[in-house]
C-alpha positions as CSV (number, residue, x, y, z in Angstrom):
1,X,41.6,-0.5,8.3
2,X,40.3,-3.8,7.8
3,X,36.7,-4.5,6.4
4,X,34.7,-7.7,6.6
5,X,31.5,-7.4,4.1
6,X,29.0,-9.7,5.5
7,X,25.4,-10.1,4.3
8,X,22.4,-12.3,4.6
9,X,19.1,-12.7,2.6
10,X,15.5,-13.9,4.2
11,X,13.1,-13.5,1.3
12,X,9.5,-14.5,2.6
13,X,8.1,-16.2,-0.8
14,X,4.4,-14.6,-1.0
15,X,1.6,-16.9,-0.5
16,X,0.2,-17.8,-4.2
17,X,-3.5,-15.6,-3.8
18,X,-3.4,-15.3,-7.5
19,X,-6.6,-17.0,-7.9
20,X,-8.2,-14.8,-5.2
21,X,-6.9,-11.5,-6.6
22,X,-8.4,-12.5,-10.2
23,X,-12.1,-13.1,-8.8
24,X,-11.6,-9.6,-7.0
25,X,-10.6,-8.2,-10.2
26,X,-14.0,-9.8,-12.2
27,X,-16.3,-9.1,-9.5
28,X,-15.5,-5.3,-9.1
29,X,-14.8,-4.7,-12.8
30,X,-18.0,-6.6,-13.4
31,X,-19.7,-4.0,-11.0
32,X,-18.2,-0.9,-12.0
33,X,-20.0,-1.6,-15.5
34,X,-23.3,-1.9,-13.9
35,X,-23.1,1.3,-11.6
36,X,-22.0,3.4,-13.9
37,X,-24.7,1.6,-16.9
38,X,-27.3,2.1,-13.6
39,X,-25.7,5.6,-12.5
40,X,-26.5,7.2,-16.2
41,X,-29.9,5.7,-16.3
42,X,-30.7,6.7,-12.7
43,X,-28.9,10.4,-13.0
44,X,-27.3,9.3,-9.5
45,X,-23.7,10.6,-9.5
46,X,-23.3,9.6,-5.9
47,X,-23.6,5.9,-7.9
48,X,-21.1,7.0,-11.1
49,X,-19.1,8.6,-7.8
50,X,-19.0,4.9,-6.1
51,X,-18.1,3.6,-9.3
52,X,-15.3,5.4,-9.6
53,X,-14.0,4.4,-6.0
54,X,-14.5,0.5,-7.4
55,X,-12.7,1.0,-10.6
56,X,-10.1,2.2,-8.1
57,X,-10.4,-1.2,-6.5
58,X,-9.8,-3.0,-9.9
59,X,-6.8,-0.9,-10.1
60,X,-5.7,-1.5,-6.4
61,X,-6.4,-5.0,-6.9
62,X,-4.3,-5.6,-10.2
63,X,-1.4,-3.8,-8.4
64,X,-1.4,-6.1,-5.9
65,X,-1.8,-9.0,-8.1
66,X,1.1,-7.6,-10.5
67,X,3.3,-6.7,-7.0
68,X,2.7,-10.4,-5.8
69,X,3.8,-12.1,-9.3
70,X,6.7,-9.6,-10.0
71,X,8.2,-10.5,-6.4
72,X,8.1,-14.1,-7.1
73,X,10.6,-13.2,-10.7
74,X,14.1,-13.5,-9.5
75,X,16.6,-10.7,-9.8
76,X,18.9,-10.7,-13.1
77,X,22.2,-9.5,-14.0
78,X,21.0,-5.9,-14.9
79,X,17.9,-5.8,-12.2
80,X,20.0,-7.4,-9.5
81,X,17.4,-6.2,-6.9
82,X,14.3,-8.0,-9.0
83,X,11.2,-6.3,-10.3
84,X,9.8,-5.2,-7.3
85,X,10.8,-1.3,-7.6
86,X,7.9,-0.8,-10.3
87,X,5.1,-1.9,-8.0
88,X,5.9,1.5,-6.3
89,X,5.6,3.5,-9.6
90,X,2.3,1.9,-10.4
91,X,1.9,2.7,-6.8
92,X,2.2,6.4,-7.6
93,X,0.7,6.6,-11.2
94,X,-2.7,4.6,-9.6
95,X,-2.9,7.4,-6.9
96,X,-2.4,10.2,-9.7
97,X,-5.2,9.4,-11.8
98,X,-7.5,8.4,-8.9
99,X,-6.8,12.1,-7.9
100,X,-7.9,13.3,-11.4
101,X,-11.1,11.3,-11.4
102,X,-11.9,12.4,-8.2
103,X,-11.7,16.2,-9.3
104,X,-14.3,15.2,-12.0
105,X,-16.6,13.5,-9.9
106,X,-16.7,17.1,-7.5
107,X,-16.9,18.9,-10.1
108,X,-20.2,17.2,-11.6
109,X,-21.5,17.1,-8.1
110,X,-21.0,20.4,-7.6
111,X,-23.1,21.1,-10.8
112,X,-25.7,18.9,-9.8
113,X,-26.2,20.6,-6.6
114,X,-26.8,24.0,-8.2
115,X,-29.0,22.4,-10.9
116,X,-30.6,19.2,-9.4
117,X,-31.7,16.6,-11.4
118,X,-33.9,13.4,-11.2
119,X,-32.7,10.7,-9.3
120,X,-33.6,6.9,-9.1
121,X,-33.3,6.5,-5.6
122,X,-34.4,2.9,-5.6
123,X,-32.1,2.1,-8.2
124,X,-29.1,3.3,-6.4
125,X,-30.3,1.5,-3.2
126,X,-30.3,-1.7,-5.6
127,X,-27.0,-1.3,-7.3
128,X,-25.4,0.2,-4.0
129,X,-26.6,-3.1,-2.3
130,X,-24.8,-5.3,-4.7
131,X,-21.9,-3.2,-4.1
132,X,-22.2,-4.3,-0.4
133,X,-22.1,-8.1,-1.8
134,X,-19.3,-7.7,-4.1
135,X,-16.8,-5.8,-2.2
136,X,-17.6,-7.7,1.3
137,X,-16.9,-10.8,-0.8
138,X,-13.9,-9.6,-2.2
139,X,-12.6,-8.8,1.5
140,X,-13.6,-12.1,2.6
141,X,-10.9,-13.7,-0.1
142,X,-8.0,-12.0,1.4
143,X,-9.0,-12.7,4.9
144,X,-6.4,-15.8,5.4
145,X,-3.1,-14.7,5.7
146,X,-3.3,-10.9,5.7
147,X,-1.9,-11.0,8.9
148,X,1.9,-11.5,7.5
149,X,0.9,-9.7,4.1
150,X,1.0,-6.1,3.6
151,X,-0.2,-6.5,0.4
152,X,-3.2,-8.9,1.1
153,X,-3.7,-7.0,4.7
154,X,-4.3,-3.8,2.0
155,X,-6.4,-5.5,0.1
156,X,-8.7,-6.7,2.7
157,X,-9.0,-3.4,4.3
158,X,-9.4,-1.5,0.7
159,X,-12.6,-3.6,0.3
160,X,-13.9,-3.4,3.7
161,X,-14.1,0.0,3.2
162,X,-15.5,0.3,0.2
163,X,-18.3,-2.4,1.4
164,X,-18.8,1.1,4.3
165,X,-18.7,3.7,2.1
166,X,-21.4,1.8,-0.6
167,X,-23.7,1.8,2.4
168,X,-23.8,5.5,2.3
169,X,-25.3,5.1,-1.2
170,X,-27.9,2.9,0.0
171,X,-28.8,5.6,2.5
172,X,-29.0,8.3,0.5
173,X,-31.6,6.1,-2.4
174,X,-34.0,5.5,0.2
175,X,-33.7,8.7,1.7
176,X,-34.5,10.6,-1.9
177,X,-37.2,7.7,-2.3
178,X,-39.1,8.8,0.5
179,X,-38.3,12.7,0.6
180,X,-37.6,13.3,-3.1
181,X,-34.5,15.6,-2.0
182,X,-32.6,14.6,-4.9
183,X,-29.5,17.0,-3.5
184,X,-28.9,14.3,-1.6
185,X,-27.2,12.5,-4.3
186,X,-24.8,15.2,-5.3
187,X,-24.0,15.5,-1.5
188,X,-23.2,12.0,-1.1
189,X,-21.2,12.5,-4.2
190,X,-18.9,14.7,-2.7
191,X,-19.0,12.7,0.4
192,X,-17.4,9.7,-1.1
193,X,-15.5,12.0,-3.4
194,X,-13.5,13.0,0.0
195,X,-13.0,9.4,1.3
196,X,-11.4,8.6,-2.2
197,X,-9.3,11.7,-1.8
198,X,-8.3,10.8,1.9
199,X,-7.4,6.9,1.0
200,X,-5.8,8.0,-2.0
201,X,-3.5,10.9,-0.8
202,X,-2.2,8.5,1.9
203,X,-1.3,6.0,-1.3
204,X,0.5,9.2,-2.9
205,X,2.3,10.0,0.2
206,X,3.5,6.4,0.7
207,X,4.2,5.4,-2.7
208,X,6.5,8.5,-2.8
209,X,8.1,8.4,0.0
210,X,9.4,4.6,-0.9
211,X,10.4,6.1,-4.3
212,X,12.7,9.0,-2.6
213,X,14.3,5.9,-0.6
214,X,12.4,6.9,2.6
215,X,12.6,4.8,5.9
216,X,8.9,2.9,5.3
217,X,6.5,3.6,7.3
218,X,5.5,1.7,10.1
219,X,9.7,1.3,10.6
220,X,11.0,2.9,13.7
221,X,14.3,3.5,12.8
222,X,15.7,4.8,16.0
223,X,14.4,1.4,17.1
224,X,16.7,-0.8,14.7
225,X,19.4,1.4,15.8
226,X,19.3,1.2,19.5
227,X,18.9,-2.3,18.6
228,X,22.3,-3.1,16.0
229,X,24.3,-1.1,18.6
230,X,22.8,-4.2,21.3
231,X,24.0,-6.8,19.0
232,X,27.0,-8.2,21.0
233,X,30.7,-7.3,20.3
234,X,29.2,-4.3,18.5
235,X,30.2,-1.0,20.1
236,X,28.7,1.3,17.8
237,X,26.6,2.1,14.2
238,X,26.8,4.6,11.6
239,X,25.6,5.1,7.9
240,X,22.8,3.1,8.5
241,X,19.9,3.2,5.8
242,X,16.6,1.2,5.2
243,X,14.2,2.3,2.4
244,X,11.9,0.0,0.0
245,X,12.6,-3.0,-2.4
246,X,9.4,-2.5,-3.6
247,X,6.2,-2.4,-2.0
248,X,6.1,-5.6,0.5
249,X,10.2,-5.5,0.9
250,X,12.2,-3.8,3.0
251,X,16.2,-3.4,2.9
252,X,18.9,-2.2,5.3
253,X,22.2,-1.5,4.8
254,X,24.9,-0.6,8.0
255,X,28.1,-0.3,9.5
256,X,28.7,-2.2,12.3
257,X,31.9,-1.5,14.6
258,X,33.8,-4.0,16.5
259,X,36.7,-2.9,18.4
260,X,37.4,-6.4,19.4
261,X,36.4,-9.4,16.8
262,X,34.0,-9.0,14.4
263,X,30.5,-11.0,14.6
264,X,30.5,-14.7,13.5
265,X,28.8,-16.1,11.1
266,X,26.0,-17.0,13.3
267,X,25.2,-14.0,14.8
268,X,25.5,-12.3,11.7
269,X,22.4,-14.8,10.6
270,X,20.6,-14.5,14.0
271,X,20.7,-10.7,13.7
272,X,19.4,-10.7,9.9
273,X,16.8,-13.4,10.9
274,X,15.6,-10.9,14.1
275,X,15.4,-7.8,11.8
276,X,13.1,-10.0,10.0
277,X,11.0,-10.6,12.9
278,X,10.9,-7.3,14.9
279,X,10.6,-4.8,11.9
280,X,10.2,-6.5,9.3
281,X,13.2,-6.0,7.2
282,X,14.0,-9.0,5.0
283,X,17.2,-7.9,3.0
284,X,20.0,-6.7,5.7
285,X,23.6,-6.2,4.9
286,X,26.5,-5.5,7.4
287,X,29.6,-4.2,7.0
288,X,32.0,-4.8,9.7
289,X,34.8,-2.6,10.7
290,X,37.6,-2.5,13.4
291,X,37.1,1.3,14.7
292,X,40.6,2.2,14.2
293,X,40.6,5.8,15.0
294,X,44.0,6.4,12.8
295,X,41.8,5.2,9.6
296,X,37.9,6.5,10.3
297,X,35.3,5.4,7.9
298,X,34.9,8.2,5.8
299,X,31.1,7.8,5.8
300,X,30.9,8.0,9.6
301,X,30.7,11.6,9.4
302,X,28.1,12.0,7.0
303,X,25.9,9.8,9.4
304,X,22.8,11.1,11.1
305,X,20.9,8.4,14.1
């Protein structure tokens, strides 16, 4: 049976946001010194807590920045897919060891709220304000083109959030300033100790899931299917598979069958150019075949749409 191995590359070059990702970077590292400096002083470990979720933010932030240089190297002989596969390790390790320093930060909060201590509520307002500044700032950088950037989209929402959950600090500083319920600030601890968790098991659960080759998220796959089988002269699909390139790319590989004529060159490049559009897949290849039922694709069996 006769094959024809046809395949078609749309890379979307990343905007250059390097310089925005290394102010990010200064401004939140800059800040996680001073809460946790403030945090120790003050005996607030809803403010050591916060700091915690902003070192997370230096560390979501340099993965980004790493992810948008490393998809900018070209592939080489021996990586012929490019670097972009160990954005979704860091991916992984970053949510591991955000998950450990969040079991520390419950842990101390729970001690604190069996043996309270004093707490500084103005100073935690103060420091929790500046928190505000810095991380609705950092948002503000990544506003402009997050709209066709995963990874820029993540980075504006990451500090968005964080600019919310640093108002719950302020709230609970002036609330211990004028009640002097100082359990407040191990209860706030665990409070943000849960958001991290939430944010972060989502990160786990992704970055996984592109490292077992899972369809992405967000990626209908029943959709790309019903739509390759519309493509015209093409009568049917089988082993079709799209995973992650890393963690802004996304591949497909299928068989196309053709009774009739296989698909020019053109359509070939429409279709890859509309996978790009309508699901965002960048890196499609197709394999053609005549559906001669004497000589059946030995894959075509193993298939599952």
């Amino acid at each position: 049976m006769p094959h024809d191995h046809d395949h078609d590359h749309h890379h979307r070059v990343p905007e250059r946001r390097d310089g925005a990702f290394a102010i990010g970077v200064a401004l939140n590292l800059g800040l996680v010194v001073v809460q946790v400096v403030v945090g120790v002083l003050a005996g607030s470990i809803a403010l050591i807590a916060d700091a915690g979720h902003n070192l997370g933010d230096v560390l979501g932030l340099g993965l980004g920045w790493w992810a948008a240089v490393m998809t900018r190297r070209p592939p080489t002989p021996q990586r012929t897919y490019g670097y972009g596969r160990g954005t979704i390790l860091a991916s992984f390790a970053n949510a591991a060891l955000l998950l450990i320093g969040v079991g520390a930060i419950a842990l101390e909060s729970v001690r604190r709220l069996i043996a309270p201590g004093h707490v500084a509520g103005l100073a935690m307002m103060w420091v929790a304000l500046a928190a505000i500044a810095v991380n609705g700032a950092t948002a503000l950088l990544f506003m402009r083109g997050r709209e066709h950037d995963l990874n820029l989209r993540g980075a504006f929402l990451h500090m968005a959030a964080d600019a919310g959950a640093s108002l719950g600090v302020v709230i609970a500083g002036l609330l211990i300033h004028f009640t002097g319920w100082v359990r407040l600030d191990p209860i706030m601890g665990l409070v943000i100790a849960v958001v991290i968790t939430v944010g972060t098991w989502s990160l786990l659960r992704q970055s996984l899931g592109m490292a077992m080759d899972a369809v992405p998220e967000g990626t209908d796959r029943g959709a790309v299917a019903d739509w390759l089988r519309s493509l015209p002269g093409v009568a049917d699909i089988h082993d079709l598979h799209i995973w992650s390139l890393s963690t802004t790319e996304t591949a497909l590989t299928v068989h196309l069958v053709c009774p009739e004529a296989p698909p020019d060159d053109c359509t070939i490049s429409a279709a890859s150019a509309a996978l790009r559009e309508r699901f965002g897949i960048g890196h499609a290849t197709f394999q053609v075949e005549r559906g001669d039922p004497a000589h059946p694709c030995a894959l075509a069996p193993a298939d599952v749409i």
